[in-house]
Kinemage of the C-alpha trace (Angstrom):
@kinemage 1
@onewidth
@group {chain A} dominant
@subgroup {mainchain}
@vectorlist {calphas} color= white
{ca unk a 1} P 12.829 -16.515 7.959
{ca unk a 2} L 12.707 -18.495 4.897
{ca unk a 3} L 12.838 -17.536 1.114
{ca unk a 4} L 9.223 -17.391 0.957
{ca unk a 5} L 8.864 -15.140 3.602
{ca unk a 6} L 11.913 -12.899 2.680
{ca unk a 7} L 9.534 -12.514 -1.105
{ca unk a 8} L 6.688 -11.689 0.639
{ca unk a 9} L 9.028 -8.944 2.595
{ca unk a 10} L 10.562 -7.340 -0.346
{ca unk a 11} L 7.012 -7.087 -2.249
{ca unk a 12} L 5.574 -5.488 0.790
{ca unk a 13} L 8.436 -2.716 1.137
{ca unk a 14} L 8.299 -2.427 -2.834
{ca unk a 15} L 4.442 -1.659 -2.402
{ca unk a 16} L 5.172 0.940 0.151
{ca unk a 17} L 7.315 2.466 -2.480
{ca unk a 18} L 4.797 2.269 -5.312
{ca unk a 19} L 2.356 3.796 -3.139
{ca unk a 20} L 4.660 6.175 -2.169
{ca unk a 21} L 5.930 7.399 -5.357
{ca unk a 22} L 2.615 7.298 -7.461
{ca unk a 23} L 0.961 9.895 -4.577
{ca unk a 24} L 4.291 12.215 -4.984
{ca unk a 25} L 4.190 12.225 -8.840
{ca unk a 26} L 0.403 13.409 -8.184
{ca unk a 27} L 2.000 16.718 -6.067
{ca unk a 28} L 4.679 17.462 -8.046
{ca unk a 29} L 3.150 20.261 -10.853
{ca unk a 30} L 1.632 22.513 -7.641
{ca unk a 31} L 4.393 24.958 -6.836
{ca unk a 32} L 7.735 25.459 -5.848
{ca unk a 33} L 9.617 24.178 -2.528
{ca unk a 34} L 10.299 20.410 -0.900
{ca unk a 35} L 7.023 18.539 -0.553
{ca unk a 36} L 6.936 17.126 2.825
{ca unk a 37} L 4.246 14.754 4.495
{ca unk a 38} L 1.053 16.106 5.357
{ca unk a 39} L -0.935 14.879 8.870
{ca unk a 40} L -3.120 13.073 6.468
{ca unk a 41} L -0.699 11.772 4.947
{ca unk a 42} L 0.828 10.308 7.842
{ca unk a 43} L -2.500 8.064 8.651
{ca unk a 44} L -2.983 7.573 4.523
{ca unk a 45} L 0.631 5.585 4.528
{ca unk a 46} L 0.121 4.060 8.233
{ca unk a 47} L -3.098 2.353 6.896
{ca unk a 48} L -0.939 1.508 4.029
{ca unk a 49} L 1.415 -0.476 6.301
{ca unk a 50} L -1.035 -1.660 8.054
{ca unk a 51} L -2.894 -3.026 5.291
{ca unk a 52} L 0.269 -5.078 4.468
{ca unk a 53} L 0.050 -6.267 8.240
{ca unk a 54} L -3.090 -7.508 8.160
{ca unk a 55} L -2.665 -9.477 4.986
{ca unk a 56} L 0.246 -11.256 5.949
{ca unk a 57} L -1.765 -13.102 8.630
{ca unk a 58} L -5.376 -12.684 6.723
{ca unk a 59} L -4.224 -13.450 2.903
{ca unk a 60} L -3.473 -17.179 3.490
{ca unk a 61} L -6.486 -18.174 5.784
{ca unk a 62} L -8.624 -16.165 2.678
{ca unk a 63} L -7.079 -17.819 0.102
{ca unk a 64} L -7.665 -21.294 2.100
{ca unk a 65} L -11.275 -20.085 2.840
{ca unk a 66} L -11.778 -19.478 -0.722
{ca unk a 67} L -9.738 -21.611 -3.065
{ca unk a 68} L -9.695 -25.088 -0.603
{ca unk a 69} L -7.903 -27.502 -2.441
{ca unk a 70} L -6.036 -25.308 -5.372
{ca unk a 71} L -2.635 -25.580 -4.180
{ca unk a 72} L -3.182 -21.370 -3.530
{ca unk a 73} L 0.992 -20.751 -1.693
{ca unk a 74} L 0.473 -18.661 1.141
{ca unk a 75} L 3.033 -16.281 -0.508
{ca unk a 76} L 0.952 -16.346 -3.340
{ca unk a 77} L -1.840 -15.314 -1.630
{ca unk a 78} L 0.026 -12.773 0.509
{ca unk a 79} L 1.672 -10.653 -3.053
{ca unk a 80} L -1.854 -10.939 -4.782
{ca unk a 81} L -2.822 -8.987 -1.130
{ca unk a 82} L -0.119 -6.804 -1.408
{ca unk a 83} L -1.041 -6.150 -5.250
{ca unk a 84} L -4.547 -5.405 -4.104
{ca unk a 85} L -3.450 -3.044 -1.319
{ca unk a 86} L -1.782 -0.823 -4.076
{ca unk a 87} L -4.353 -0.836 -5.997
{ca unk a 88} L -7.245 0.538 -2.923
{ca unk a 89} L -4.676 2.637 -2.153
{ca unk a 90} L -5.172 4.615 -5.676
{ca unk a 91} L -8.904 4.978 -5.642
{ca unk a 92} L -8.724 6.074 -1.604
{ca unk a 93} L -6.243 8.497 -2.937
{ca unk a 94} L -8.408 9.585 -5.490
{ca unk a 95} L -11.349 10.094 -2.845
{ca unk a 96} L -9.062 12.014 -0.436
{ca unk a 97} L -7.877 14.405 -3.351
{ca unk a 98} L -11.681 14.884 -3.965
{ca unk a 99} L -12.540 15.890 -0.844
{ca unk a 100} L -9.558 18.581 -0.875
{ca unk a 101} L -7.729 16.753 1.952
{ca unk a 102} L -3.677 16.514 0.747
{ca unk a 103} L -1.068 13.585 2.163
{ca unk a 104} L 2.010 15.803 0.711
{ca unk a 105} L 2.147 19.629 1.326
{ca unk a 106} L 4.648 21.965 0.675
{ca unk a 107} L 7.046 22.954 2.963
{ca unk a 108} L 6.655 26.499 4.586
């Protein structure tokens, strides 16, 4: 694995975090006891990962397909995908919480 790589790693994990902790802070005001992961929750943060999948093989070949001759890294291209994943991730957060479906519930 090479530095570029080993970026492109540590941004992904970091993302998973953001995403993580940005949906807690959104459960926090709704009651007493541990907050624990909801079923939906399990598939919201699995698409999450898998998002992060996807680019790493996808975000180069678009950035090539897009941006030919620019010079576009494929690390480059694979944070800006990884910046873009957090952000979807907010508005399908925001669509899940309007439908009434949760990804944290409180522990019984």
């Amino acid at each position: 694995m090479n530095a570029q790589d080993l970026i492109v790693g540590i941004t992904s994990l970091f993302i998973v975090g953001m995403i993580w902790l940005r949906t807690r802070m959104q459960y926090t005001r709704r009651g007493a006891g541990p907050l624990q992961l909801a079923p939906a929750g399990r598939v919201y943060f699995g698409a999450a990962i898998g998002m992060l999948i996807i680019g790493w093989f996808a975000a180069p070949l678009i950035g090539e397909a897009f941006w030919p001759n620019t010079g576009a890294t494929p690390t480059l291209m694979r944070v800006v995908w990884c910046l873009a994943t957090y952000y979807i991730f907010i508005v399908i957060h925001r669509v899940l919480k309007s439908r009434g479906t949760e990804v944290f519930t409180r522990a019984a």
